[in-house]
N, C-alpha and C positions, 0 to 999 in steps of 0.2 A: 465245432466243438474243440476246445484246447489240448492240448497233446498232453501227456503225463509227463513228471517234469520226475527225473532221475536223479539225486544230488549223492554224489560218492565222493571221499574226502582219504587222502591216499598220505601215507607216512606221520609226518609227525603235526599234517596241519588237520587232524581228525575231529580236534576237538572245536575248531575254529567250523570246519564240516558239520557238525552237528548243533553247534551255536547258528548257525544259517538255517540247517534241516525246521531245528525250532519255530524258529522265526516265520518260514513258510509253510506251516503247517506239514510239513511231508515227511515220514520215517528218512533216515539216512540210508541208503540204498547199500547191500551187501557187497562187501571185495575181499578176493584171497588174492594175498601178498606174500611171496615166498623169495626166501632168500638161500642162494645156494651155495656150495663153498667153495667154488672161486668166482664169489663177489659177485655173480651173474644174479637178475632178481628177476621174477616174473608176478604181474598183477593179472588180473581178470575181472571181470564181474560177475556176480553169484545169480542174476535176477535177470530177466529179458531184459534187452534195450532198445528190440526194434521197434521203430513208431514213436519213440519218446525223444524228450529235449534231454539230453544230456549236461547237468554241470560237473565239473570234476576241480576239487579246489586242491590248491597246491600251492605254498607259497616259498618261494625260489631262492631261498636261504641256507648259506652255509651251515652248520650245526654241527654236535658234540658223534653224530653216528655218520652222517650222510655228507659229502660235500653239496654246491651248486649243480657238477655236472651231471652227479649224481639222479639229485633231484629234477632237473631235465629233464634226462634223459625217462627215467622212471615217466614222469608225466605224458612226454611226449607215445611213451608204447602205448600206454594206456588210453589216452583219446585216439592213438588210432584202431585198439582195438575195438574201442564203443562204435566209430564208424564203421570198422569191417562187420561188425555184427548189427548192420541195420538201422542207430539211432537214426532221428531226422532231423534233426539238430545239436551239434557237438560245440558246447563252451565250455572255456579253460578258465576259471575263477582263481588269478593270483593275485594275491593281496601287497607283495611283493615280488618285482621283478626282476630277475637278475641278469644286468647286462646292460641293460638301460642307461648307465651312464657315459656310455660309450659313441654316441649318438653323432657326433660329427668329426672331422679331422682337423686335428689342430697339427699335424704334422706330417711330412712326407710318409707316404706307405702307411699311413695310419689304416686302422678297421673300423667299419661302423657295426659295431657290436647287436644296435638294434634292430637292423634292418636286416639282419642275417639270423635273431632269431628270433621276427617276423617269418621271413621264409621255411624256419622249422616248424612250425605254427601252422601255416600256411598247407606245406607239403603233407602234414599226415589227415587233411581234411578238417580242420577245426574251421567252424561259422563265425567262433565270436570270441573275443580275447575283454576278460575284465579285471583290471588291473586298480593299483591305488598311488595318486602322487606320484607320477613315474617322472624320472630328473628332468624330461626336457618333453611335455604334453606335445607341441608340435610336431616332434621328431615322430614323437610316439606315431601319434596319427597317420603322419605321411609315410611311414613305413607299411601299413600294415595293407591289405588289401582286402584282407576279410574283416569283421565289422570289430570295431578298437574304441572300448570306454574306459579314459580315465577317471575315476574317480577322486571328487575333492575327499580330506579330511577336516578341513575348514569349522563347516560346523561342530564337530566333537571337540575339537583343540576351543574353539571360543567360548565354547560353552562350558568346558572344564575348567576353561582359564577365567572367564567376566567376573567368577563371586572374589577372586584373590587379587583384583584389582582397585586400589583405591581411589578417592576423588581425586587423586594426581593426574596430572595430563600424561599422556601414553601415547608414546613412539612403536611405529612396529620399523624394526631393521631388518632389512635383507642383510645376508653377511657378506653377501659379494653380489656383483654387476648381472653375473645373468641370474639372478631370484627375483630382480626389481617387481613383475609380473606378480610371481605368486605373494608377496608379502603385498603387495595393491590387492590385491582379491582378499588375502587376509586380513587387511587393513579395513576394508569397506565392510564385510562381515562383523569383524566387534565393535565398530565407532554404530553399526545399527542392533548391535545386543549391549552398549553401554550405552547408547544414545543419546552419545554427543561427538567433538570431531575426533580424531587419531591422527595423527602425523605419519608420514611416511621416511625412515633414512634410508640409507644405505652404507656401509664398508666396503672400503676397497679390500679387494682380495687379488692375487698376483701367485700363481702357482707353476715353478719351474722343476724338474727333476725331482719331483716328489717334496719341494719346500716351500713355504707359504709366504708372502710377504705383502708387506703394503701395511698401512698404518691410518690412512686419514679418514675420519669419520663425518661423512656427510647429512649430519643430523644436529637439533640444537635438543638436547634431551638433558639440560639442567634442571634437577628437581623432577625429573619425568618418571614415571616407570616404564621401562623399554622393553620387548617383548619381540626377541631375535626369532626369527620364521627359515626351515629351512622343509625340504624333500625329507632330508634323515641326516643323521647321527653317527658318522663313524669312528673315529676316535677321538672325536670332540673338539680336536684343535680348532677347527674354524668358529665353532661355538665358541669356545673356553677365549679366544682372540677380539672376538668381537665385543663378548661380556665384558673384556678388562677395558676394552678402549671405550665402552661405554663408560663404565664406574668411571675412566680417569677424567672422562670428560661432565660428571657432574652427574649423572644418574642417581635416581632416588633408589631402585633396584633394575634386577633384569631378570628375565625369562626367561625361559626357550621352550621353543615348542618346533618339533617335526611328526612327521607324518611314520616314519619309520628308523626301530632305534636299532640300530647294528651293534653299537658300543665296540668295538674292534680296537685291537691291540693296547694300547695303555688309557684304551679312555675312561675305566675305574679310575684312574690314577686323577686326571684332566677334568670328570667330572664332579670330583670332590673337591673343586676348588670351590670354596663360600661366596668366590662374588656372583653366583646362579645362585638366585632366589627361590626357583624350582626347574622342575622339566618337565615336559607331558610328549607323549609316545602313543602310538595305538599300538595292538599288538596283532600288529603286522608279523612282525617280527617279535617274539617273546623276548623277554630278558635275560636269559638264561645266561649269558657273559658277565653278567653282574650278579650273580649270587655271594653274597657273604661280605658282598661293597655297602658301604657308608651310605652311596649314590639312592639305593634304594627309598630311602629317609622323603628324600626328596625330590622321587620320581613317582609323578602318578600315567598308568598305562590304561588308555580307552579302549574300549571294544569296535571292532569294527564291521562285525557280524549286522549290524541293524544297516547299515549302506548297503551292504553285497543284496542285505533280504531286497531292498528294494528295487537294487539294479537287475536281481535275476528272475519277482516275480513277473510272472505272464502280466500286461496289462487287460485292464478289465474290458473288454468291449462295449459297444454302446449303448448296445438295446440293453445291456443289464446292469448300466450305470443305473 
């Protein structure tokens, strides 16, 4: 008999919580959340949880009330209260991850961001980490020791994207060397929802002390429509870089599309420039950095509540296929 499945959705990703609860047929499960006045907060849950699968979604973004560590730290008490009180399965449902991109050393004394909170993960008892597009899938993986799925956004971006694609031939660009990977998976995905071929480039990218460099584009995308593929979205320069060296090199239009939109520091500014044709986003991350920007115009944001329903419902067993 399958266990009761517990979906509780903690701070400001409640409503993304409840877009899931939907989707799986299951009430959103009760939490008090208290905040006390020196900044100390305490969650709980209102409802048994012993004997059930616990999900606890939470996704690990900066924001206008809360930082990242914040939000952490918040999640992490919270799955380990649901284990000290009994669940029999504890997953951590983040839609975004924060830290993630920190994944290997490119420098002396460097940190690997991911594989240290793996280990936070790890330490309070959680079974299963489900995450979306996280920068470097491999890393992901080999960090984690309890069970670790990343989730494409693939489908939602192509599908949002195939009707605003014309009979032009269509490049997907990685904007730099290590994406090659995912813009190939995103390549193969819409050459089989427009069903015919797609091209694959790449842009070079070169990042020293915080500054970007590199200029050559390895793509023949005259007349093409080009469609830049990245993880996310932070202050748009690597997009807003790649767009122009497409345009100058003959593009019919261009894209973008990532998985997750951070928009951070001046990228209202960077993604108002007109040579993006549009952008597409899940809401991973909400937009809320862009309120009262232009960018809005031409940014459509996907849901990404219909992936998580399927990553988290129970599979059917056999005798009741």
């Amino acid at each position: 008999m399958p266990r009761e499945i517990k979906l509780f959705g903690l701070g400001a990703s409640r409503p993304l919580a409840e877009a899931i609860a939907a989707g799986l047929g299951v009430p959103l499960a009760a939490i008090e959340e208290r905040e006390f006045e020196d900044g100390e907060h305490k969650a709980r849950p209102l409802e048994s949880v012993r004997d059930a699968d616990v999900c606890v979604v939470h996704s690990l973004y900066a924001d206008e009330q809360q930082s990242v560590e914040d939000k952490l730290c918040r999640l992490l008490f919270f799955l380990a209260t649901v284990r000290d009180h009994g669940a029999a399965l504890v997953t951590a449902v983040v839609p975004y991850l924060c830290y993630a991109r920190k994944d290997r050393r490119t420098r002396a004394l460097d940190p690997l961001g991911t594989r240290y909170l793996a280990q936070l993960f790890e330490a309070v008892g959680v079974d299963r980490v489900i995450t979306l597009e996280t920068h470097n899938p491999a890393a992901f993986g080999n960090a984690f020791r309890c069970g670790a799925d990343n989730l494409s956004a693939h489908r939602l971006l192509v599908a949002g994207l195939t009707p605003e694609l014309g009979a032009a031939d269509v490049v997907v660009l990685s904007p730099d060397a290590g994406g090659i990977k995912r813009a190939e998976a995103f390549r193969q995905q819409l050459a089989a929802s427009l069903g015919r071929p797609v091209q694959l480039g790449m842009m070079e990218k070169w990042r020293g002390g915080g500054v970007l460099s590199g200029s050559t584009l390895f793509a023949q995308v005259v007349g093409c429509d080009v469609v830049i593929v990245d993880d996310l979205i932070g202050t748009g320069g690597t997009v807003l870089r790649a767009a122009h060296a497409a345009r100058d090199a003959g593009a019919r239009a261009v894209h973008a599309v990532a998985a997750h939109g951070l928009f951070t520091g001046d990228a209202t500014v960077a993604l108002a420039d007109p040579v993006l044709a549009s952008l597409r986003v899940t809401d991973s991350v909400p937009p809320f950095r862009l309120r009262g920007s232009g960018v809005l115009a031409r940014l459509s944001v996907l849901p990404v509540a219909p992936l998580f329903v399927q990553a988290v419902r129970p599979p059917v067993p056999d005798d009741a296929a």
